[in-house]
N, C-alpha and C positions, 0 to 999 in steps of 0.2 A: 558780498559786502562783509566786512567785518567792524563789528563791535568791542572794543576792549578799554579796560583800567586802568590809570597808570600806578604802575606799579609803587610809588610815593603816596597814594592814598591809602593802602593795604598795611606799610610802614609803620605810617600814624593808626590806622585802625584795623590791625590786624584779623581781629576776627569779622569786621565788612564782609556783607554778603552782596552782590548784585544782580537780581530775579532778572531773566531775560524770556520776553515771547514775542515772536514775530507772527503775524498771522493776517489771513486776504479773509478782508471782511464784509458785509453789506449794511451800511451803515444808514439806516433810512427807518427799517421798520420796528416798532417798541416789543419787548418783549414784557415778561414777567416787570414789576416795578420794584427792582430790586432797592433802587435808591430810597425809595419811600420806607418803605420794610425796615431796613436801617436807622433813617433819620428816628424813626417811633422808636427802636431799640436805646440809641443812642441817650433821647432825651428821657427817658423811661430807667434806664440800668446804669447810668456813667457816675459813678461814685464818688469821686474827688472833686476836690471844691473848688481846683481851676484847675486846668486842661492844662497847665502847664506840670503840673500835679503827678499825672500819670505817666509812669517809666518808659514807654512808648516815646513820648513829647521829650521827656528832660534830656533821653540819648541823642537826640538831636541838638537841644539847646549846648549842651555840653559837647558836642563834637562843633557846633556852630562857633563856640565858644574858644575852644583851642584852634580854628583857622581864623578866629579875629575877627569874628562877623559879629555884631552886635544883635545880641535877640530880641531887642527891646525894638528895633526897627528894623529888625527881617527876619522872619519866622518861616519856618520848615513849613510847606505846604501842606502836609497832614497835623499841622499846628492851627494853620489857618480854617484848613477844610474845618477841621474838626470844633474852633470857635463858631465857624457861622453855625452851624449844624445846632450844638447848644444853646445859639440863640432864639431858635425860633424862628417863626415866619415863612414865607413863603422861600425856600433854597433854590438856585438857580440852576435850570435846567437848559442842557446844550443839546447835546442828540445820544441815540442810545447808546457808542461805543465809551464817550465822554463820564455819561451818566451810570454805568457801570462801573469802570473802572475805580469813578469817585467812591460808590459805593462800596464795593469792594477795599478800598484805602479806608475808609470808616467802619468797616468790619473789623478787618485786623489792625484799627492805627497805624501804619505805615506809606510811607509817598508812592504812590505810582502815578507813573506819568503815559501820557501818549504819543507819537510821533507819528508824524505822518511819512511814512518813506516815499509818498509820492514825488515830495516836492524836497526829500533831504537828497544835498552832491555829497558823494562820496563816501568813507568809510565815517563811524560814527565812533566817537570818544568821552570816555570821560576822564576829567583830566586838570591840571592847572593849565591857569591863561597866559599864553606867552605876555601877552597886555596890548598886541595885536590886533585884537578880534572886534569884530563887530557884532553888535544886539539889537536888533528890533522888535520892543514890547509887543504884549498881544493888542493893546488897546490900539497900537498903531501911531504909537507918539515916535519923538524924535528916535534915530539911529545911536545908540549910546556907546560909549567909549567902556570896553571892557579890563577891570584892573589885574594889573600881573600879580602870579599867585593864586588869584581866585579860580576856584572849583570850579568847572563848568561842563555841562554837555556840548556835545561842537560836532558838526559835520567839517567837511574837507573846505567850505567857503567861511561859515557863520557860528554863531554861538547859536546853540538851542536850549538850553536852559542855564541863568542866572544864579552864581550861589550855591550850585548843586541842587539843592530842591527847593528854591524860590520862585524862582519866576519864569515861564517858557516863553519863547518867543511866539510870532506871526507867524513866520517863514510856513512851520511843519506842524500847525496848530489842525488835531481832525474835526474834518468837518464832513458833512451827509455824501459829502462825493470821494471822500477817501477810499480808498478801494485795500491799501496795506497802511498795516502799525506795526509800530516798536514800542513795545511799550517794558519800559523798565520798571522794576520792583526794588527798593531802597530798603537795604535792615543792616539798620548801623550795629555796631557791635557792643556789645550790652544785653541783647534782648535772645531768646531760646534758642537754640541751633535751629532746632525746624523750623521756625517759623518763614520763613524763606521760602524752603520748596511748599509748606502748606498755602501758602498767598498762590507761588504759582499755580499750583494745581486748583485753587479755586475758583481762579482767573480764567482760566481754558475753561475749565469746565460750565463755568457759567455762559461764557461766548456761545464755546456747542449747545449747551441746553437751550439759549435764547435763541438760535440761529442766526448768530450775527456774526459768525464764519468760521474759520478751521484754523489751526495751528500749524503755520510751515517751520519754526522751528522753538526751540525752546533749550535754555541754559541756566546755570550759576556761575559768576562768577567769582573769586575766591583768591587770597592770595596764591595759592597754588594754578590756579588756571586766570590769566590774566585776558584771556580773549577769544572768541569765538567767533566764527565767519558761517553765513548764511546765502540763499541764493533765493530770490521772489521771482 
């Protein structure tokens, strides 16, 4: 399988970084409660007086912002995570690979997302939308009409995620019986050189420590390396 950028996002934002880990997991039993641990740090040490505030958030608003995506009605998902998360109250909880992940994205403010390779056809992209494509929300609403230009994650059939880091579909959403993920790491450019490979590597490490599986492979991607292929 291979995963790759197209090379017109790199263009626009050259120094775009994209964290790659594939890894066969077991998705059922809770480990350490990283999410929790977090959410206390969060509301406890977050400094800025709106989340939109923190340089993390604004390199998105501002990369959302030169592809014409209005921020006012669609926020980078570590925009959103990180609202509820500030607000308080009970956060909502999926299963442990889900609830990880989040956490870890509210560690270091940045989007990671999940994938389920069980249920993705063919090679996996990121990329502009011929205008083509087809989206089915998580919630399970209507099949949406995908616009040309827009950013999107896409297998060889479907769109998997909306926007670039807004909205994931149905399709490849993990859940307690997924057995493999993809999960990408998003650090737009603006923000430290390391910080990229640091997310990965805290990402593994956190899976092995919990025992929620192993790493079959792992990458960056980079203007100069546009793609990477893997085998599960």
């Amino acid at each position: 399988m291979i995963f790759s950028v197209e090379e017109g996002l790199f263009r626009l934002f050259p120094s775009l970084k994209i964290g790659v880990l594939v890894c066969e997991i077991h998705n059922i039993k809770y480990g350490d409660d990283q999410l929790e641990e977090v959410l206390d740090d969060v509301g406890v040490h977050f400094s800025f007086e709106r989340p939109q505030d923190h340089p993390h958030i604004k390199v998105w608003r501002e990369a959302f912002r030169r592809l014409g995506i209005p921020s006012t009605k669609y926020q980078s998902s570590i925009e959103s995570l990180l609202k509820r998360a500030l607000k308080g109250g009970p956060f909502p909880r999926i299963n442990p690979l889900v609830d990880l992940y989040n956490a870890v994205s509210l560690r270091h403010l940045v989007p990671i997302g999940g994938h389920s390779l069980d249920t993705v056809d063919g090679d996996i992209s990121l990329c502009f939308a011929q205008g083509s494509e087809t989206f089915i929300p998580m919630d399970l609403g209507e099949t949406e009409a995908v616009e040309k230009g827009e950013v999107i994650y896409k297998d060889s059939k479907d769109v998997l995620t909306r926007r670039w880091v807004w909205r994931q579909s149905n399709k490849d959403k993990v859940a307690n019986e997924t057995t493999h993920i993809f999960i990408p790491i998003d650090v737009m450019e603006g923000l430290p050189e390391w910080l990229c490979e640091n997310v990965v590597k805290d990402m593994e490490e956190r899976i092995i420590k919990n025992s929620y599986g192993k790493t079959i492979h792992k990458d960056i991607l980079t203007k100069d390396k546009i793609t990477t292929e893997f085998s599960y």
